[in-house]
C-alpha positions as CSV (number, residue, x, y, z in Angstrom):
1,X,-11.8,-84.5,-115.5
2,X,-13.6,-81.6,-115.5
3,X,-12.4,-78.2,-113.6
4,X,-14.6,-77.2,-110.2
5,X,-14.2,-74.0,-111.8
6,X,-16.2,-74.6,-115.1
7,X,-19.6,-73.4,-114.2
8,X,-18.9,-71.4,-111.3
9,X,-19.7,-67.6,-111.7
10,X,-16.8,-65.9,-110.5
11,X,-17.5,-61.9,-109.1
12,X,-14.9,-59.1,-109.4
13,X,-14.8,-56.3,-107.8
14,X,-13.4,-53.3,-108.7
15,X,-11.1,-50.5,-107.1
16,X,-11.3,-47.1,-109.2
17,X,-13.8,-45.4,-112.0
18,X,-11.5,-44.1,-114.4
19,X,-10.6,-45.3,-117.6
20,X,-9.1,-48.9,-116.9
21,X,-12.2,-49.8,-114.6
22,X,-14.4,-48.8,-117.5
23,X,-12.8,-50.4,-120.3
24,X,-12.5,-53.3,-117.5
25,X,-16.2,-52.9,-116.8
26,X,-17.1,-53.5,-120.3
27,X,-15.3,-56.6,-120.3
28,X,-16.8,-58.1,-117.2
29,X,-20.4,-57.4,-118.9
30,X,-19.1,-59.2,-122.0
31,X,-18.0,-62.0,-120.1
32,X,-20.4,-65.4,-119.5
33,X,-18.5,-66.2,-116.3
34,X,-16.9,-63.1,-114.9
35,X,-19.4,-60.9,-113.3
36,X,-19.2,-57.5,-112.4
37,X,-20.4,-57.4,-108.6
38,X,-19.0,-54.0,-106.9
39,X,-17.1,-51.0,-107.7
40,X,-15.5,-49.2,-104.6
41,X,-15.1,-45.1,-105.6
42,X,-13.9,-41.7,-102.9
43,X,-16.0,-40.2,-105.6
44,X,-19.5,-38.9,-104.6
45,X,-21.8,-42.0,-106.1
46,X,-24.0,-39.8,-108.5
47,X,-20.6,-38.3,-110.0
48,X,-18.9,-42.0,-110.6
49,X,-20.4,-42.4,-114.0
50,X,-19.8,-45.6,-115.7
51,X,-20.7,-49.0,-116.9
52,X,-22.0,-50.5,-113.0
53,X,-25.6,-49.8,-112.9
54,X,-25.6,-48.9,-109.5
55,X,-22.8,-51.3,-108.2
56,X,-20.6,-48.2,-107.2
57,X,-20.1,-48.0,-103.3
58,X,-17.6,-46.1,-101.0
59,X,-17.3,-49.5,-98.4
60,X,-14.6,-51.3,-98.3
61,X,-16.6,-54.1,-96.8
62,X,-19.1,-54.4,-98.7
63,X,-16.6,-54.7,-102.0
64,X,-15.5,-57.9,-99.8
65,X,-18.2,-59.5,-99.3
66,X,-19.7,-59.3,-102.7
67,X,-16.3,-60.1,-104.0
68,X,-14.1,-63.7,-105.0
69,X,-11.3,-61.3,-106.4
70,X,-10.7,-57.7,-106.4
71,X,-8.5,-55.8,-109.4
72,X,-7.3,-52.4,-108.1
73,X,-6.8,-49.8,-110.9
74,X,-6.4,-46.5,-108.6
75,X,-3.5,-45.4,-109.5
76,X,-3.2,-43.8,-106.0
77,X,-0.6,-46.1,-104.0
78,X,-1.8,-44.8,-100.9
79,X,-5.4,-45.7,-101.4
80,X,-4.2,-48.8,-103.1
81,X,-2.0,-50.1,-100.2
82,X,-5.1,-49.6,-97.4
83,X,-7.7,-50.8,-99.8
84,X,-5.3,-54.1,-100.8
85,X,-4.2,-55.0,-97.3
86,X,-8.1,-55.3,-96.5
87,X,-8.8,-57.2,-99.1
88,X,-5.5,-59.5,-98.7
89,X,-6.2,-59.7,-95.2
90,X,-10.2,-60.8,-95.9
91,X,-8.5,-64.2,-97.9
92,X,-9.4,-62.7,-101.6
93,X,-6.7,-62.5,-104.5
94,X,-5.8,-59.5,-105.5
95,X,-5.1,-58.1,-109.2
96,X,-3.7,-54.7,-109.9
97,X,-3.0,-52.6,-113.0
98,X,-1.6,-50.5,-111.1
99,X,1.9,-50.1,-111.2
100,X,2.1,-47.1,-109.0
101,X,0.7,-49.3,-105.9
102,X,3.4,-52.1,-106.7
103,X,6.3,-50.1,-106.7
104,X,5.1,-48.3,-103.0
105,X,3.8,-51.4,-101.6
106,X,4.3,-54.1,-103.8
107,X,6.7,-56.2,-101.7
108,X,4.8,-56.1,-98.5
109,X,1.7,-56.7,-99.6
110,X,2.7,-59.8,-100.9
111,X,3.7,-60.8,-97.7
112,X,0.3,-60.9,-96.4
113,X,-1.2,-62.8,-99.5
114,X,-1.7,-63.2,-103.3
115,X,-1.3,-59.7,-104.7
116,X,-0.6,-59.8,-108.7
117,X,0.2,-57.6,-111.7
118,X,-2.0,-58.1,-114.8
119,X,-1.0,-58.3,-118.2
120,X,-2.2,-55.8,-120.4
121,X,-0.3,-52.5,-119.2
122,X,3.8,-53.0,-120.4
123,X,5.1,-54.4,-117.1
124,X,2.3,-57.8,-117.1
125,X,2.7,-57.5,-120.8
126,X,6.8,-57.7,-120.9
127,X,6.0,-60.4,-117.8
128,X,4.4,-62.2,-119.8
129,X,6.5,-62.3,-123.1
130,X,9.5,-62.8,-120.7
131,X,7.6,-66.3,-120.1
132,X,6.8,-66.8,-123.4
133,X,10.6,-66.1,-124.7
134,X,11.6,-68.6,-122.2
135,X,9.3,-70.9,-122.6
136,X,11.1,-71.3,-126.4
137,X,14.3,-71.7,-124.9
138,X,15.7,-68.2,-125.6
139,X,17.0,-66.6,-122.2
140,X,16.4,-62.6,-121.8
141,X,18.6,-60.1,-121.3
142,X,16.4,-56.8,-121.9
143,X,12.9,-56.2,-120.8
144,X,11.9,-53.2,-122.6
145,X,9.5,-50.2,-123.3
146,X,8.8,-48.0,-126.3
147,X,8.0,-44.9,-126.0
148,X,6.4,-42.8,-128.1
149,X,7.0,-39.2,-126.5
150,X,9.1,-37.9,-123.6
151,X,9.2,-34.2,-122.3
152,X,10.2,-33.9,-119.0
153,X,7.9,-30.6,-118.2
154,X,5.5,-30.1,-120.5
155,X,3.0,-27.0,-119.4
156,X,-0.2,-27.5,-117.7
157,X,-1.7,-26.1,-121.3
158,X,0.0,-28.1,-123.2
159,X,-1.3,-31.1,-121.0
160,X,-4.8,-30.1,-120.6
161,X,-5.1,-29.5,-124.5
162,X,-3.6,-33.5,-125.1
163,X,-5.8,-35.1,-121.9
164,X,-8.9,-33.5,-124.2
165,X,-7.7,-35.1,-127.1
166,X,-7.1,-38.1,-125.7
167,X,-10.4,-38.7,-123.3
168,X,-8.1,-39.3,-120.5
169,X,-7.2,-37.5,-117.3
170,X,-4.7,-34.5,-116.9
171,X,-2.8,-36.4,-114.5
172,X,-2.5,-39.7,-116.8
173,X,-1.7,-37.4,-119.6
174,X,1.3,-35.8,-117.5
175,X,2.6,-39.0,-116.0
176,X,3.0,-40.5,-119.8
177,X,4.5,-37.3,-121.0
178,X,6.9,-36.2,-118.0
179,X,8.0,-40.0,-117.8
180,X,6.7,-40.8,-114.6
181,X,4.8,-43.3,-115.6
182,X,8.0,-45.3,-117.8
183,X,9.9,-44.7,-115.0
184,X,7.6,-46.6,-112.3
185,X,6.7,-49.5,-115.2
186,X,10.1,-50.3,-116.0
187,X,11.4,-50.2,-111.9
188,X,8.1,-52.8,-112.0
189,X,9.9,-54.7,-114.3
190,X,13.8,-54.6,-112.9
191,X,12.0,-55.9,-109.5
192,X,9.4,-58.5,-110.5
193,X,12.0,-60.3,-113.4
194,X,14.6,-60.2,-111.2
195,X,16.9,-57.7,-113.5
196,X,18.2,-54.4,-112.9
197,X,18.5,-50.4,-114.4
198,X,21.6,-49.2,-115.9
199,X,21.5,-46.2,-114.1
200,X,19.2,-43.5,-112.8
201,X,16.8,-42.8,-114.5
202,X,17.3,-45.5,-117.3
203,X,19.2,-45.4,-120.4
204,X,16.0,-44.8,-123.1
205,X,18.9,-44.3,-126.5
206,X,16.8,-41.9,-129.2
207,X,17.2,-44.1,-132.4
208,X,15.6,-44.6,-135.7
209,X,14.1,-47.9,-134.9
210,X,13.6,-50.6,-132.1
211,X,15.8,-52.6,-133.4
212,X,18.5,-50.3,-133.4
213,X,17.8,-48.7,-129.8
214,X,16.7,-52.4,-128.9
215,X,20.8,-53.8,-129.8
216,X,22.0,-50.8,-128.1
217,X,20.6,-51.8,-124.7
218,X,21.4,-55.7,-125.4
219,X,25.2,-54.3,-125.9
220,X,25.0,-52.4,-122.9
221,X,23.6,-56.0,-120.9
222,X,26.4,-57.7,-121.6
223,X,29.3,-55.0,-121.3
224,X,27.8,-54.7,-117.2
225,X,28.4,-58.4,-117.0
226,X,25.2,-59.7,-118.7
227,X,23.2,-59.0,-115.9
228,X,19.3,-58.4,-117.4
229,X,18.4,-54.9,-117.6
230,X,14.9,-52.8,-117.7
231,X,15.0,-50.4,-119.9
232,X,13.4,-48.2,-122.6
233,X,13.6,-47.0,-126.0
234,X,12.2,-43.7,-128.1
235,X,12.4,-44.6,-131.5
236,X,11.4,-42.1,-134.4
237,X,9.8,-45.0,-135.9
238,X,7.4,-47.7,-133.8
239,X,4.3,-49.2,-132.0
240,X,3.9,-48.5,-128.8
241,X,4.5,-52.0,-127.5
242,X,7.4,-54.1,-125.3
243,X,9.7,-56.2,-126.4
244,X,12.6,-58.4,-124.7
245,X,16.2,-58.9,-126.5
246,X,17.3,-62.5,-125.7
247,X,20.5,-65.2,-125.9
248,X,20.5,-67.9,-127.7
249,X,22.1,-71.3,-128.0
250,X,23.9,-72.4,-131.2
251,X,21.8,-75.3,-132.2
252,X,18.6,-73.0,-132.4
253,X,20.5,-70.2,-134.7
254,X,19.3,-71.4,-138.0
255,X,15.9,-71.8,-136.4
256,X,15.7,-67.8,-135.0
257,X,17.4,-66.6,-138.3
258,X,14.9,-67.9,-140.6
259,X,12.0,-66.6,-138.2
260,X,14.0,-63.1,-138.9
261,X,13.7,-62.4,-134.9
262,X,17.6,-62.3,-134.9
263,X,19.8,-58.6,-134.6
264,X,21.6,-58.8,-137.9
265,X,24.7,-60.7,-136.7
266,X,24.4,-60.6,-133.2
267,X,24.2,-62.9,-130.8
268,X,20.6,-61.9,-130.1
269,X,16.8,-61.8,-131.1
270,X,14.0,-59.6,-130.4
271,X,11.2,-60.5,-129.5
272,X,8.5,-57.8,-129.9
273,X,4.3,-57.3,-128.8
274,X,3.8,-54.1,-130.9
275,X,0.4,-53.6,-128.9
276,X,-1.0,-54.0,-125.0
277,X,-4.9,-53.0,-124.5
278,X,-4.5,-52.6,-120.8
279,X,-8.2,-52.9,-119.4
280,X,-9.4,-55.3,-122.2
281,X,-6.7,-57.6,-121.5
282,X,-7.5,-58.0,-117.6
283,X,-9.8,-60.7,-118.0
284,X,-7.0,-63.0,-119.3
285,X,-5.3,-62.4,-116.1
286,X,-8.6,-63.5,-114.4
287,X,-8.7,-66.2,-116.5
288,X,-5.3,-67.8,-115.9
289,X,-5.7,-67.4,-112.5
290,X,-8.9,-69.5,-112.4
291,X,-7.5,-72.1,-114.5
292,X,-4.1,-72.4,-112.2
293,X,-1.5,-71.3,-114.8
294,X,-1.2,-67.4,-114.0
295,X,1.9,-66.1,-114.6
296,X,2.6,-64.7,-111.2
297,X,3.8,-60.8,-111.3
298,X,4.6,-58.3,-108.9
299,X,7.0,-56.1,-107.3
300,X,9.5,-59.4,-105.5
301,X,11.1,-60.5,-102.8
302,X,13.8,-58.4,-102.8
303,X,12.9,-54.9,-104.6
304,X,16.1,-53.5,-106.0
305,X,14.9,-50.4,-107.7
306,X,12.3,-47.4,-106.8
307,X,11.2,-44.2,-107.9
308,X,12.4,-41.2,-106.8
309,X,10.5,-37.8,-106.7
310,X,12.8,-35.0,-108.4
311,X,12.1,-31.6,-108.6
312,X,10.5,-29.8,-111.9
313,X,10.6,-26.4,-110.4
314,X,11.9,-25.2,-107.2
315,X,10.0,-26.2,-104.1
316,X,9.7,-23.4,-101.3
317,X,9.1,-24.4,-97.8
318,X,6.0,-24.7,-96.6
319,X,4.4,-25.5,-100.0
320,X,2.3,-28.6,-100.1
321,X,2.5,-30.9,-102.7
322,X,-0.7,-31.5,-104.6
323,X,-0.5,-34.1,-107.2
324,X,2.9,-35.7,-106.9
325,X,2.6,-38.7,-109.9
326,X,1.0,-36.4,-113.2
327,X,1.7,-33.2,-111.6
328,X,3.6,-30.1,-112.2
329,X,5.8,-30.1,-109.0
330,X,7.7,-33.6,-109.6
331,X,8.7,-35.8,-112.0
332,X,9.6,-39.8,-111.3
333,X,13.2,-41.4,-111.5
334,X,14.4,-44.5,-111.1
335,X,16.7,-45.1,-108.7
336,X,18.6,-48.5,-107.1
337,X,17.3,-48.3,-103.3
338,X,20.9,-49.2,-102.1
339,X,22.4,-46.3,-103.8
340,X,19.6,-43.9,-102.7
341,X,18.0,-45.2,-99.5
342,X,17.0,-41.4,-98.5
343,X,14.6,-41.0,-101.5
344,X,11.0,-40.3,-101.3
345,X,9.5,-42.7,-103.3
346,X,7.3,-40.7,-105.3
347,X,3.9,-42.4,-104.6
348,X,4.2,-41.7,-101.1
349,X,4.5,-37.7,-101.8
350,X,1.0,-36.5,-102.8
351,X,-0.3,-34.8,-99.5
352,X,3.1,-34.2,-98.4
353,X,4.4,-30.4,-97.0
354,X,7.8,-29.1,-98.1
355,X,9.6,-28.7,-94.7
356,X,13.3,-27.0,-96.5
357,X,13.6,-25.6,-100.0
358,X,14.6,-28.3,-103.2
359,X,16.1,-27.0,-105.9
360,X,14.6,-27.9,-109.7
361,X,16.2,-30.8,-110.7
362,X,17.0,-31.9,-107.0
363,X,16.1,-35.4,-105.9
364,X,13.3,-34.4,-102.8
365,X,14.0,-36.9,-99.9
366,X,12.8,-37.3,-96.7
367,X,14.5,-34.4,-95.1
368,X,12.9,-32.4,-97.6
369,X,9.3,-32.7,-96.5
370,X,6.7,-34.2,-94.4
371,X,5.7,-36.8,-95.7
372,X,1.8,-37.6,-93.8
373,X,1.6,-41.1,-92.1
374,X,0.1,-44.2,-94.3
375,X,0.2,-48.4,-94.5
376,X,1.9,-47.3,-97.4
377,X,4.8,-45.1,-95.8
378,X,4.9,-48.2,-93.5
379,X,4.9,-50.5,-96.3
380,X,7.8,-48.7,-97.2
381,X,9.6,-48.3,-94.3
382,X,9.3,-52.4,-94.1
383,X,10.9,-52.8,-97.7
384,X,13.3,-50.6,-97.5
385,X,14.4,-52.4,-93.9
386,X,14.3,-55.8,-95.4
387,X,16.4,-54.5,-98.5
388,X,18.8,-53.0,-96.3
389,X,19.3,-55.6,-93.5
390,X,18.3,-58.6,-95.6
391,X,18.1,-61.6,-92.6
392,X,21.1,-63.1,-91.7
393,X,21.3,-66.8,-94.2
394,X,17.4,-66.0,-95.3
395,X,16.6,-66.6,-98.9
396,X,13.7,-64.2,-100.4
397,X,11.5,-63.1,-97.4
398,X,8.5,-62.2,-99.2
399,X,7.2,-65.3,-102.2
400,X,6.8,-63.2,-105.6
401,X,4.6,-66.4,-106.6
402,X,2.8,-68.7,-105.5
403,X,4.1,-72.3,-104.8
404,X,0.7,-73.6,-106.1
405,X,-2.5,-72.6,-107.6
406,X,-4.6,-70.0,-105.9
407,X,-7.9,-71.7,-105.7
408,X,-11.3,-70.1,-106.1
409,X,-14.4,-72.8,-105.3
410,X,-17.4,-72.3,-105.0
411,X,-17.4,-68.7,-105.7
412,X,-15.0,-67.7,-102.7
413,X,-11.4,-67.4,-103.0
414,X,-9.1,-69.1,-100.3
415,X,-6.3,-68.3,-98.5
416,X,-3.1,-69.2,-100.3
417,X,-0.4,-69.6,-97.0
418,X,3.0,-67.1,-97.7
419,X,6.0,-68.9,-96.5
């Protein structure tokens, strides 16, 4: 029988004008069934250049009602969390590449509806092979990131210089150098697969190859009790991809080994995407979610990691802080929320004043500053409460996927009920 869906023309909206939506923008225009309808900017309309012919708006509302599902590519969690809750709130799904925004806000914005991460960036991407690795019977025990390039606190010349090369922003280009934005993907990860971090700010072995950094990690796994662990690895030589290091049973050995996925002797395989085309890859997300099979991805129930703001330089009182994620005041760290419930999460800190002095290298926390009121300090508040004081006999509070399809028809999205 034939889908409701098949002819339907499905409209997207879009939050953000920076390189995802663009890329994202293109796509839509490409696309026979996906249809670009508005794109919801804080920038002055005639400076929001891009692929929309017009479509740019600064209402909320109107991206609404123009809208059957909205993707969210901000990168500002603040933003994100106000713009996502209307949205959520108005019955439409909502698809982020936006890391930043799940790690803040994740959790309790799936609490008020369908809130997913799309594949394409590493953490859908690694979501998404995670699935695929099970899917062929192999069970995973590393979700991991390679990285290309890691400096801690690179210059604002040195930045500016690669954001020119590159075409994209100063701040992306910091928050991929300092390891910001590792940090907050692979927290992503430890949350919305249900694994863990090793310790603060990740393990990330230097080694000639994925392989070799790759069995390192899978060693470290099963020395903690084999519990799965996020992590990352800086090779000298190796695409900048994901992979995920899995068990194996004995009768599929001969099977792996001749597909030349297994770690020499070990007891493992690696499984590796050498490639994720962020924006370009949104639509699949779309796609999946339309046909009922989307491989439902965010921050979780229960959140066990977060990102911590720590000091590049020292902070004096009474200096605000500018750009928190890509800036030249902080860097992120993971961090497990139980150890560390006193962190500022580092997405709530752009706007934020420096009430008593942190030292460089100190972990800034709330005593530290004022940090201005948001839904997504609330947000916060509300996850870290629930993490904390978990309900008495209660299972996960928040669903990290649905327990059925999220339906579109007839062009508008409907409600899917959170348990």
């Amino acid at each position: 029988m034939a889908s409701p869906l098949s002819s339907a023309e499905v409209r997207v909206g879009v939050v953000g004008t920076g390189y995802i939506a663009r890329g994202l923008a293109h796509m839509l225009r490409r696309s026979s069934r996906l249809r670009l309808s508005r794109v919801l900017t804080r920038r002055p309309l005639d400076d929001a250049a891009g692929p929309w012919d017009g479509q740019v708006t600064h209402s909320v509302e109107r991206l609404i009602a123009q809208s059957d599902v909205v993707v969210i590519t901000t990168g500002d969690a603040v933003h994100g969390t106000e713009v996502a809750a209307a949205v959520l709130e108005a019955r439409l799904p909502v698809i982020t590449m936006d890391a930043e925004l799940q790690v803040t806000a994740g959790s309790y914005l799936a609490s008020l509806g369908p809130i997913f991460e799309a594949q394409g960036d590493q953490p859908g991407t690694l979501a998404l092979l995670a699935h695929e690795a099970m899917q062929m019977g192999v069970t995973p025990l590393v979700y991991g990131n390679i990285k290309g390039f890691l400096n801690h606190n690179p210059t604002p010349a040195e930045m500016d210089y690669w954001a020119r090369r590159q075409g994209i922003s100063l701040t992306q280009v910091t928050s991929f150098t300092d390891g910001t934005k590792l940090q907050i993907e692979q927290t992503l990860v430890a949350n919305g697969l249900g694994a863990t971090i090793a310790r603060r700010g990740l393990l990330g072995p230097r080694t000639d190859t994925v392989r070799t950094g790759a069995l390192q990690l899978a060693e470290a796994a099963a020395a903690r009790g084999g519990d799965p662990l996020s992590d990352y690895v800086l090779p000298e030589h190796g695409n900048p991809g994901v992979f995920v290091v899995a068990t194996f049973t004995e009768e599929l050995g001969e099977f792996l080994h001749y597909y030349k996925v297994r770690l020499g002797d070990s007891p493992y395989v690696l499984l590796e995407r050498p490639f994720h085309l962020c924006n370009l890859e949104i639509p699949l997300t779309i796609d999946r979610l339309l046909r009922g099979d989307l491989i439902a991805f965010n921050n979780g129930p229960n959140p066990r990691a977060s990102v911590a703001a720590v000091a590049k330089r020292d902070l004096a009182a009474g200096e605000p802080i500018g750009q928190a994620i890509g800036g030249f005041q902080v860097r992120g760290e993971a961090v497990l929320i139980a150890d560390e419930p006193d962190h500022v999460p580092i997405g709530l800190l752009g706007g934020a004043t420096v009430e008593r002095p942190v030292a460089a290298g100190e972990t800034v926390r709330f005593e530290h500053v004022d940090v201005p009121e948001s839904l997504a300090l609330r947000a916060w508040r509300w996850t870290l409460q629930s993490v904390l004081t978990p309900p008495a006999g209660a299972g996960a509070r928040v669903p990290s996927q649905p327990s059925s399809p999220v339906p579109l028809a007839n062009g508008r999205a409907q409600r899917h009920s959170v348990s």
